[in-house]
Structure formats: C-alpha cells, structure tokens
C-alpha atoms as an extended CHARMM CRD file, in Angstrom:
* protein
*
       161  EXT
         1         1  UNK       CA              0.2710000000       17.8140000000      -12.1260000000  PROA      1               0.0000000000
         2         2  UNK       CA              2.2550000000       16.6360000000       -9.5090000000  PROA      2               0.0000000000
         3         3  UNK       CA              5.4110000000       13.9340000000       -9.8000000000  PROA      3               0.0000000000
         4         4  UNK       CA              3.9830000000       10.3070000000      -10.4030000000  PROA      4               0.0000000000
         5         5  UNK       CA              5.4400000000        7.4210000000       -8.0850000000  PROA      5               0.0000000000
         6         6  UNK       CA              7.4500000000        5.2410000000      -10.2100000000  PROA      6               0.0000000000
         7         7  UNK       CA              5.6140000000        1.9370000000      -10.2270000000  PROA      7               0.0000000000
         8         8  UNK       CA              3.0140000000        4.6160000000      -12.0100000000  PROA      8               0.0000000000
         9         9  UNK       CA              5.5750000000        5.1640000000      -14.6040000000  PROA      9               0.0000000000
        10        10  UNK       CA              6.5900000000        1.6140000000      -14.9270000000  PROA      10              0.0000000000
        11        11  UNK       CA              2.6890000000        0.9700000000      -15.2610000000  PROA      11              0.0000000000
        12        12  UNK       CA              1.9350000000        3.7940000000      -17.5120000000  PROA      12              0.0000000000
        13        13  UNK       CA              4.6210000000        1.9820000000      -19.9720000000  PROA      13              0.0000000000
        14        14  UNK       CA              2.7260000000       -1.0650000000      -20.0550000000  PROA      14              0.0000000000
        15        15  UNK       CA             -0.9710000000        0.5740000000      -21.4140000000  PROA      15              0.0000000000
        16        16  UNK       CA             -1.9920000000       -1.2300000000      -24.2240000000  PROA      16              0.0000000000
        17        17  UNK       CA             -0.5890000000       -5.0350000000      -23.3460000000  PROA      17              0.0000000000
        18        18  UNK       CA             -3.2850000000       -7.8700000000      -23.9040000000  PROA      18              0.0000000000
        19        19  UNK       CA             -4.0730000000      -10.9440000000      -23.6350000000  PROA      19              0.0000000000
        20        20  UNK       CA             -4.1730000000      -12.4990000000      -26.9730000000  PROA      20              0.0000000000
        21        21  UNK       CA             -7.2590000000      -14.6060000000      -27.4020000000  PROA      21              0.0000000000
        22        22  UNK       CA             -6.4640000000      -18.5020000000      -28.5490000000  PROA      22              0.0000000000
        23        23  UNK       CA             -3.7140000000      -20.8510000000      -27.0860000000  PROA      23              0.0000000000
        24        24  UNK       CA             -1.2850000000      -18.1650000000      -27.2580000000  PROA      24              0.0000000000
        25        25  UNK       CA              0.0290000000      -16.0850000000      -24.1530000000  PROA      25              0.0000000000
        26        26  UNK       CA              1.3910000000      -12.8390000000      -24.1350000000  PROA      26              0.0000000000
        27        27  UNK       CA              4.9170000000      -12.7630000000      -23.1030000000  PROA      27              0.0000000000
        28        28  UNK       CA              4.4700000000      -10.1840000000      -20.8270000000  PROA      28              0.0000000000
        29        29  UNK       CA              1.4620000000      -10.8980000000      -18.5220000000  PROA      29              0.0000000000
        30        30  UNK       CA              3.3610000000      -14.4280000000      -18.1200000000  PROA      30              0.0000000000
        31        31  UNK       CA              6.3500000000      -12.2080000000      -16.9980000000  PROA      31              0.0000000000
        32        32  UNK       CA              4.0670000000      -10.2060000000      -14.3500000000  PROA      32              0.0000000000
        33        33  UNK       CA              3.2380000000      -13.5000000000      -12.9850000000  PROA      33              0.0000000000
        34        34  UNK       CA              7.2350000000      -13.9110000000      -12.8600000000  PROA      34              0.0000000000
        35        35  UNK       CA              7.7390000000      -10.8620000000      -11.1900000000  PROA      35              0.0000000000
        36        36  UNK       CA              5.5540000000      -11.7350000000       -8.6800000000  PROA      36              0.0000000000
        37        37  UNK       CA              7.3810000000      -15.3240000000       -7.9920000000  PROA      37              0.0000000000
        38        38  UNK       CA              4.3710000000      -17.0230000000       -8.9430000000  PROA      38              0.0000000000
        39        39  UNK       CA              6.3700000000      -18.3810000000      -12.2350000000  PROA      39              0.0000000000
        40        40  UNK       CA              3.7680000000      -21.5800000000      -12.2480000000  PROA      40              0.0000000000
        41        41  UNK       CA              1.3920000000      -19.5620000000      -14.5070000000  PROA      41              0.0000000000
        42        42  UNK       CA              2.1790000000      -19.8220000000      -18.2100000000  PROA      42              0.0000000000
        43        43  UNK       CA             -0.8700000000      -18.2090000000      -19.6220000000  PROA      43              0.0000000000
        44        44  UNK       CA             -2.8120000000      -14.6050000000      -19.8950000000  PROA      44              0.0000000000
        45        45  UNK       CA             -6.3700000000      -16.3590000000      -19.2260000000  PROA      45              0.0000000000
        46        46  UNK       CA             -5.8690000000      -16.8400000000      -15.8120000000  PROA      46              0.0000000000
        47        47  UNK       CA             -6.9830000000      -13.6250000000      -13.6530000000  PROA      47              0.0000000000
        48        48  UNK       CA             -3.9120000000      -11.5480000000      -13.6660000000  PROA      48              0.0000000000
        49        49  UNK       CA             -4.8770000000       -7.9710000000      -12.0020000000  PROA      49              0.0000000000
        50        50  UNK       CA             -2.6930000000       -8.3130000000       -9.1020000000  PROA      50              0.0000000000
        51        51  UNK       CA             -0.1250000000       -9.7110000000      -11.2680000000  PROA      51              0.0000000000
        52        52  UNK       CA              0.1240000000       -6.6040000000      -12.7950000000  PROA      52              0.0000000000
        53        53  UNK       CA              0.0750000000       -4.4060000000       -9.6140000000  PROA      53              0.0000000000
        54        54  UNK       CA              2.5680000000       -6.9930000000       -8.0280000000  PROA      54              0.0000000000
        55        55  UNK       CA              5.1810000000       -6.4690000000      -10.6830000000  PROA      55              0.0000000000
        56        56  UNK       CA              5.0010000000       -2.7860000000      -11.1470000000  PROA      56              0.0000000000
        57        57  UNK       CA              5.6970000000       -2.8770000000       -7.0630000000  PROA      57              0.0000000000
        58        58  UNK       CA              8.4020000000       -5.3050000000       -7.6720000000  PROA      58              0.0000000000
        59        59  UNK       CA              9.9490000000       -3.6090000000      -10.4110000000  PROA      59              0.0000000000
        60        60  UNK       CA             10.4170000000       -0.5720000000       -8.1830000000  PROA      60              0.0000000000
        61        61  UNK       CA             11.8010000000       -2.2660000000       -5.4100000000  PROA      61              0.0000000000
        62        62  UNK       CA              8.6160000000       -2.6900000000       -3.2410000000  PROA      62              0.0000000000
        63        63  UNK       CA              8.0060000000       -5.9310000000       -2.2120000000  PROA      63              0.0000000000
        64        64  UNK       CA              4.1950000000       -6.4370000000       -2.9990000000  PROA      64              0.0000000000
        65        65  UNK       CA              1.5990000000       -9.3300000000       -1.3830000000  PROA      65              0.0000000000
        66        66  UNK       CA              3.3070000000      -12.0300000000       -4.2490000000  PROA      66              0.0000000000
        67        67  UNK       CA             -0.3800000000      -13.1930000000       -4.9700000000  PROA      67              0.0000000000
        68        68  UNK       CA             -2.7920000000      -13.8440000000       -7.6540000000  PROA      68              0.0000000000
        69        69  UNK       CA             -5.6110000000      -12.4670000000       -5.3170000000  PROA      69              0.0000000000
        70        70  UNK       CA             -6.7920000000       -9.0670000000       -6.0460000000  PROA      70              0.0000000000
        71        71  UNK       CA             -7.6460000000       -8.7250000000       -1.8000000000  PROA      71              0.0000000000
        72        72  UNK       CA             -4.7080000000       -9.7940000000       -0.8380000000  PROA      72              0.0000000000
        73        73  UNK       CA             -3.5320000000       -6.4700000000       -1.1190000000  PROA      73              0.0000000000
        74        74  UNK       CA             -6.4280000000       -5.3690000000        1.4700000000  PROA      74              0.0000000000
        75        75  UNK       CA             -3.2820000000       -6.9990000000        4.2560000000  PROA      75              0.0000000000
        76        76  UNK       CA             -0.5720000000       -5.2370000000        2.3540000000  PROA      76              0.0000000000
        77        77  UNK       CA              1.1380000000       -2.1810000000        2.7950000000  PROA      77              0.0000000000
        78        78  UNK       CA             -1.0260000000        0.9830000000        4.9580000000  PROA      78              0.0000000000
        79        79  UNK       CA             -4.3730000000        1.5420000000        4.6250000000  PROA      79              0.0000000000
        80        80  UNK       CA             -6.2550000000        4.9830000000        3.7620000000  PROA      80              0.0000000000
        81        81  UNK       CA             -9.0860000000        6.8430000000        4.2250000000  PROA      81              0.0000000000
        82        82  UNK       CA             -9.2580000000        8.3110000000        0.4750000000  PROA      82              0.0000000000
        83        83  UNK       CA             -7.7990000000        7.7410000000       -2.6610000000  PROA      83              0.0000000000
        84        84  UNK       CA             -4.8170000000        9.3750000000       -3.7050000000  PROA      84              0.0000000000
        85        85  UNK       CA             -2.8390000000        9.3980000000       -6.8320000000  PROA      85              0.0000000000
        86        86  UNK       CA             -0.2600000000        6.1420000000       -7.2380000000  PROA      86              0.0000000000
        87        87  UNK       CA             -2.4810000000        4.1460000000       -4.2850000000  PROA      87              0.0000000000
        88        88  UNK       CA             -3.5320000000        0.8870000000       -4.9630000000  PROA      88              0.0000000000
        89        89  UNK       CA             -7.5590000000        0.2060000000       -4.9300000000  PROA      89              0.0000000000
        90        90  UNK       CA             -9.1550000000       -2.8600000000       -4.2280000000  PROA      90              0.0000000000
        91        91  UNK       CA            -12.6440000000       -3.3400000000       -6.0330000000  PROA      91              0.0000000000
        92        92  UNK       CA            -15.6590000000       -5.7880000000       -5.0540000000  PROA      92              0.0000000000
        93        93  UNK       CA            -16.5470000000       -7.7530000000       -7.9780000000  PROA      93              0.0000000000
        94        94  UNK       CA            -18.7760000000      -10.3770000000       -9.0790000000  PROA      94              0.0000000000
        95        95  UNK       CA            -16.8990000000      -14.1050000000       -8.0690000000  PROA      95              0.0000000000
        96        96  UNK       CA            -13.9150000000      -11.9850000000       -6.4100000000  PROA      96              0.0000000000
        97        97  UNK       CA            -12.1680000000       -8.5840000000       -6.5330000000  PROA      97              0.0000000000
        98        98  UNK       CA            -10.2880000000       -6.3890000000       -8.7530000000  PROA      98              0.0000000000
        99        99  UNK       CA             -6.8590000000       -4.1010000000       -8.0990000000  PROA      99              0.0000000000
       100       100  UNK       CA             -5.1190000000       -1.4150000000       -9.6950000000  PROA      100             0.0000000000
       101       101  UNK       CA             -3.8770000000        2.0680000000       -9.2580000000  PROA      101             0.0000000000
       102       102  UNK       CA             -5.7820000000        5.1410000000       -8.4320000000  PROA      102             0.0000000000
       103       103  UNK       CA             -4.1930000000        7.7890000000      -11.5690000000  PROA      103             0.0000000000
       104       104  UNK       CA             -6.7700000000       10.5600000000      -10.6960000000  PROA      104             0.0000000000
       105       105  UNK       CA            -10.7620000000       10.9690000000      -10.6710000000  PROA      105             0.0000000000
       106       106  UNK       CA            -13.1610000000       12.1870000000      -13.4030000000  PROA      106             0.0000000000
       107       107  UNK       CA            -15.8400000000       14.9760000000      -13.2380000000  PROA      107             0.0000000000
       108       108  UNK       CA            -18.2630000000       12.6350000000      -12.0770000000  PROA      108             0.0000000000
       109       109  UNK       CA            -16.4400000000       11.4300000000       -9.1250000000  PROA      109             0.0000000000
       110       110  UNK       CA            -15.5840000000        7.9950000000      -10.9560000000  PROA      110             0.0000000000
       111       111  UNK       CA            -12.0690000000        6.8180000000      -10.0350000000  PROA      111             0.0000000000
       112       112  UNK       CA             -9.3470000000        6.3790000000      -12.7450000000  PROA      112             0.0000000000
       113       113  UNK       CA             -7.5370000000        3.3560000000      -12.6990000000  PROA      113             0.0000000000
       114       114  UNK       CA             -4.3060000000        2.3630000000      -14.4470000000  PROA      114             0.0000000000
       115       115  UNK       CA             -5.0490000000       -1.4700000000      -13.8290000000  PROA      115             0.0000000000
       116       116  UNK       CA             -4.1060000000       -4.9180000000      -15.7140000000  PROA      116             0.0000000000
       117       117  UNK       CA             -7.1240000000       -7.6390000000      -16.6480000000  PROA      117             0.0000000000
       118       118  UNK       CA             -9.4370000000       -4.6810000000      -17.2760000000  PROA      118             0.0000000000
       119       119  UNK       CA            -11.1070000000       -5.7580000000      -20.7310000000  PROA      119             0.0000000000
       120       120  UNK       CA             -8.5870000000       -7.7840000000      -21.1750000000  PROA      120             0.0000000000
       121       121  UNK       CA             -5.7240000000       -5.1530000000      -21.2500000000  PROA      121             0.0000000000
       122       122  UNK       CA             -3.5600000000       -3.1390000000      -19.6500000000  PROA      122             0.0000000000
       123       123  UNK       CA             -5.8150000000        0.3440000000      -19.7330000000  PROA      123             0.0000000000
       124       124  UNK       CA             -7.3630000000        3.0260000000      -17.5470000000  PROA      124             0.0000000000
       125       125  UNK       CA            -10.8870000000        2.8510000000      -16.8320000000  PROA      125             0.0000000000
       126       126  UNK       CA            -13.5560000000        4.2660000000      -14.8030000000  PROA      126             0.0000000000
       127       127  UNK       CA            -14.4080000000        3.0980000000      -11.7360000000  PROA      127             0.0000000000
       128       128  UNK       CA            -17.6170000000        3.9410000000       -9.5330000000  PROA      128             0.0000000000
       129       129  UNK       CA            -16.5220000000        4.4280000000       -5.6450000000  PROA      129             0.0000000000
       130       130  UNK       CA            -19.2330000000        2.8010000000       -4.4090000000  PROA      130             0.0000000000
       131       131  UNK       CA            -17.7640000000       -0.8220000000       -5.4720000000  PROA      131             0.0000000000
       132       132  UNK       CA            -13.9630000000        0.2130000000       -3.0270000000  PROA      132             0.0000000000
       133       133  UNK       CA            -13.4550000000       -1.9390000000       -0.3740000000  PROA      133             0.0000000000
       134       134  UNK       CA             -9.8950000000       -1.2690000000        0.0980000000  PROA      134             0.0000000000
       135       135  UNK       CA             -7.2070000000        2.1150000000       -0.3370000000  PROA      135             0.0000000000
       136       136  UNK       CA             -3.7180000000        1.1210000000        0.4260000000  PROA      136             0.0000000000
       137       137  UNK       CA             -0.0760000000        2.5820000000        0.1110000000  PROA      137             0.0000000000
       138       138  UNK       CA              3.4330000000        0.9220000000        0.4510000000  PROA      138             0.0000000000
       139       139  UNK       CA              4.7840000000        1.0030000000        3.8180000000  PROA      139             0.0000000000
       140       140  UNK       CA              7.4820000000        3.3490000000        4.8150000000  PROA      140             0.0000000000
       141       141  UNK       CA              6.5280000000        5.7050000000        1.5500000000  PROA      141             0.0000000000
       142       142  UNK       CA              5.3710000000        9.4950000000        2.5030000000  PROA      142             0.0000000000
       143       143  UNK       CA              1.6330000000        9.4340000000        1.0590000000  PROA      143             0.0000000000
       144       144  UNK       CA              1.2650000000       12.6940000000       -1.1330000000  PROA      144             0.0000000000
       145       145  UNK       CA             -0.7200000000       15.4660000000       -0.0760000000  PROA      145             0.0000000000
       146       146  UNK       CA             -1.6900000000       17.1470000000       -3.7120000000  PROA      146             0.0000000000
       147       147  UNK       CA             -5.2300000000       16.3860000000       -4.3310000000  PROA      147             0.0000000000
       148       148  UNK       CA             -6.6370000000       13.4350000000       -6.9280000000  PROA      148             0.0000000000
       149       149  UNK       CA             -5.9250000000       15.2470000000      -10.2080000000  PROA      149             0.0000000000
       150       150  UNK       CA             -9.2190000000       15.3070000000      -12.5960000000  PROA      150             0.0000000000
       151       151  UNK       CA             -8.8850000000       13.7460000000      -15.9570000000  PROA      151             0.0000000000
       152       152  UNK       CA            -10.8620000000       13.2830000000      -19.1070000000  PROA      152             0.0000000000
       153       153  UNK       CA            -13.3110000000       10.2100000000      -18.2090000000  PROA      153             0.0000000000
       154       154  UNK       CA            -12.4650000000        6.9490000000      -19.2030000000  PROA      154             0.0000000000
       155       155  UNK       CA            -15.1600000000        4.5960000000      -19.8630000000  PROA      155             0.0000000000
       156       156  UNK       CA            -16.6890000000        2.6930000000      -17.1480000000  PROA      156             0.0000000000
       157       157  UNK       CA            -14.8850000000       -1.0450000000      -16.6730000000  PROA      157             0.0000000000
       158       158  UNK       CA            -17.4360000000       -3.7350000000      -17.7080000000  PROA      158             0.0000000000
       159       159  UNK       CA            -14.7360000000       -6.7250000000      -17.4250000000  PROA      159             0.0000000000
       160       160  UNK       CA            -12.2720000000       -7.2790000000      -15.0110000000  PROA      160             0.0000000000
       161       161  UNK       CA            -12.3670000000      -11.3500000000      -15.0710000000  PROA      161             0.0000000000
C-alpha cells in the first residue's frame, strides 16, 4: 500500500469521534470547527463534514476553504479527473453536499471515504460515484500516481446531515 498523506493519518486518528446525542457537544467536533477559524460553533448538531476535512488540512499545514460548506471545497485547491487516495470528494446530497477523503475503492467500484458527519461519526463509508460532483487536491502537492487501493467494503452512507 502506498505512503498515506498526512492529513490521512491525522484523520485516520480521529475514526470513531461522535456526536453525542442531547445538549452535550463533543469536545472535539467543536475543536474542528476551531481549527477551521469558525470558533462561533459550540455544538456537534450543526453539519460539520467540512469541519472535519478543514482541520485535518489545517493540522497539516494546508490552509483549507475555512467553511462550514461541504462545496466550498469544489473552489479549493486543484481539481481532478479521478479519485485518488488522500483527495478530497465532494458529494451531491439531499438539502446540500457532503466532503471527505477518498482512502481507496471497494470491489464494486463504491468509493471509500474517511469523512466526519457520516452517521453521525467520524467513519469510512461507501460511497456510490455516481453522486461526485467534485475531486480536488491541495495546491502545490505532487498528486500520487499508485492506483486507488481496494479495500474490504464499508457499508453504504445513509446519513451525512
């Protein structure tokens, strides 16, 4: 397998944070927000996918779009023509989008995602291509060249809101 960028590594760490249900916040998805200077939101109910993208960028010295928006990353960094492992995706969803990172494929040609806000969680899912609008990489970064490694399948997101 080849070498993982490191805002894949940072992201990898944070599998398994969630939003804890109530009038609690996790202290963690309110530090994404931080991350991403947008320090105004105190709480893990508000959308917080590009939150999570934003800081693992951020934490690796890339400056990301400093949004809430999942498609404000479809302005941000270079676009691409197909997935590769580390890029950021941008997702059509119903009432708005959905962003995380591309990790590697699964036998059925489903993307795998290492994403925040998907069921609630910091997770991999499955994605189906057909719902990409966007492929993007940080600027001034060599794009790999190994192919989209093929893992186990995830399950297919049902929740990204």
């Amino acid at each position: 397998m080849p070498t993982e960028s490191p805002w894949i590594i940072s992201a990898r760490k944070e599998i398994g944070v969630r939003e804890i249900h109530g009038t609690q916040n996790n202290p963690a998805i309110v530090g994404y927000w931080k991350d991403v200077h947008l320090s105004g939101v105190k709480d893990d109910e508000t959308a917080w996918c590009a939150a999570f993208v934003g800081a693992m960028l951020e934490r690796n010295g890339i400056t990301s779009t400093r949004s809430g928006a999942a498609r404000s990353y479809l302005a941000w960094g270079t676009p691409l023509n197909v997935p590769v492992a580390g890029c950021i995706v941008v997702f059509s969803r119903d009432g708005g989008g959905h962003v995380g990172f591309v990790v590697g494929r699964d036998k059925l040609g489903h993307l795998q995602v290492l994403g925040g806000n998907q069921g609630d969680c910091v997770c991999i899912a499955a994605f189906k291509t057909d719902r990409i609008v966007g492929l993007r990489w940080p600027a001034g970064i060599a794009v790999p060249s190994d192919p989209l490694p093929v893992l186990a399948g995830a399950d297919l997101s049902r929740s990204e809101a």
